[in-house]
Backbone as CSV, one residue per row, in Angstrom:
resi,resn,N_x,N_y,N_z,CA_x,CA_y,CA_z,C_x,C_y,C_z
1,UNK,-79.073,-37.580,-241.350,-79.426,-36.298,-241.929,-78.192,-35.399,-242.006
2,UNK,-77.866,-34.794,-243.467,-76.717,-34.343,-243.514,-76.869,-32.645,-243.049
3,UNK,-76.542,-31.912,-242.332,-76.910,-30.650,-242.179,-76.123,-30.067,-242.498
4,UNK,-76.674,-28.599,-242.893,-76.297,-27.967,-244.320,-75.546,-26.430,-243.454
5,UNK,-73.935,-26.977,-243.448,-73.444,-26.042,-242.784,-72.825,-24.967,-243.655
6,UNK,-72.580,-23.885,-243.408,-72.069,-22.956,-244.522,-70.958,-21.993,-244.185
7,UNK,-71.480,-21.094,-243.129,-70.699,-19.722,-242.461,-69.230,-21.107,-241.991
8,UNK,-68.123,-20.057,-241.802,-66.826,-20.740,-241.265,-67.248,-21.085,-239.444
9,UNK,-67.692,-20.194,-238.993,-68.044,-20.213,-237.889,-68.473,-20.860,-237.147
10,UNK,-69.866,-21.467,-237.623,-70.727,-22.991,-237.553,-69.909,-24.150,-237.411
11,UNK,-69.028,-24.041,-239.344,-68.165,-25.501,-239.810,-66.769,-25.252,-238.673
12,UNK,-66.566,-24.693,-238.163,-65.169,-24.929,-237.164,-65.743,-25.495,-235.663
13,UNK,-67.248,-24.988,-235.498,-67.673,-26.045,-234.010,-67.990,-27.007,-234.908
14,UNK,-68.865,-27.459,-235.627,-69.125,-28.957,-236.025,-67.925,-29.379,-235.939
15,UNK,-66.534,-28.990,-236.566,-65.596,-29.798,-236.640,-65.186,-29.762,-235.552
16,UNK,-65.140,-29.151,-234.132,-63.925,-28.892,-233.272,-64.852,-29.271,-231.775
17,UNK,-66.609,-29.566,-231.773,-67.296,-29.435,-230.778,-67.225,-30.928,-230.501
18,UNK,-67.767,-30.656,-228.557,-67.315,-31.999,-228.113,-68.117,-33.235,-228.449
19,UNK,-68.952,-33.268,-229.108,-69.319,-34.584,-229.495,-68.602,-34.808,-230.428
20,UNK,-67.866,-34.580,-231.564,-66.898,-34.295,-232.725,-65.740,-35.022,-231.889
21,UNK,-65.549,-34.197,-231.088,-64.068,-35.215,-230.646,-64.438,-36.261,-229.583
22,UNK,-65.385,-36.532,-229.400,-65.699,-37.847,-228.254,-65.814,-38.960,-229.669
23,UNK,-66.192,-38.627,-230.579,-66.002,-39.728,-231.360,-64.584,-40.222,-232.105
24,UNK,-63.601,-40.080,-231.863,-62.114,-40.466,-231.622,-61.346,-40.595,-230.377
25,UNK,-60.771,-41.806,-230.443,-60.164,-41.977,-229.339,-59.034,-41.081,-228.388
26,UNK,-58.159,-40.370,-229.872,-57.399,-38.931,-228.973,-58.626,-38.311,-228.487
27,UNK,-59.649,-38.027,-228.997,-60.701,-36.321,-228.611,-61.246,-37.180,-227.361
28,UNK,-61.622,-38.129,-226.813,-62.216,-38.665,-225.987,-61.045,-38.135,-225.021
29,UNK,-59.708,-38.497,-225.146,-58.814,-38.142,-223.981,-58.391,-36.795,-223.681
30,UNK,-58.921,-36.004,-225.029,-58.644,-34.443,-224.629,-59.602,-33.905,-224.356
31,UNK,-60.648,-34.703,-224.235,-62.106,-33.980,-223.091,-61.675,-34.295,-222.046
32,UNK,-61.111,-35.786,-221.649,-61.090,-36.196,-220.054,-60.571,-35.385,-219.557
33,UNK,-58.886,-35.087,-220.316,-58.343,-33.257,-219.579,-58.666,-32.601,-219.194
34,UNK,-59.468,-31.956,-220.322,-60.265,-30.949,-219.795,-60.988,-31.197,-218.896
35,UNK,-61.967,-32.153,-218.684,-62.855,-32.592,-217.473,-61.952,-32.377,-216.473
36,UNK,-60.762,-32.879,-216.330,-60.145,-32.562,-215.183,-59.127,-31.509,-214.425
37,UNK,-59.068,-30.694,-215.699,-58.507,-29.671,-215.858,-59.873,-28.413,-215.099
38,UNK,-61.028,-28.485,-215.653,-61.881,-27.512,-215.184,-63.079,-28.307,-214.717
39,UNK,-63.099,-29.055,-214.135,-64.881,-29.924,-213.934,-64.925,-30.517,-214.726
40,UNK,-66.814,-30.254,-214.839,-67.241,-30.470,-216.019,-67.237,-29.982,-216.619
41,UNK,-67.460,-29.893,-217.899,-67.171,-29.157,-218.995,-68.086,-28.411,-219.197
């Protein structure tokens, strides 16, 4: 289901939120950072 993003606001977390980057192998390692940088996330 394609969801129907519009405002900039929305389209910069779809693009930038962490399921977004767990699906690439860099974004997977710049969550672990963070995981270990602050907890959990």
């Amino acid at each position: 289901m394609k969801l129907k993003v519009r405002n900039s606001k929305s389209k910069h977390a779809k693009k930038t939120g962490f399921l977004t980057r767990q699906k690439t192998k860099s974004g997977k390692k710049i969550n672990a950072r963070q995981r270990r940088r602050h907890g959990s996330i």
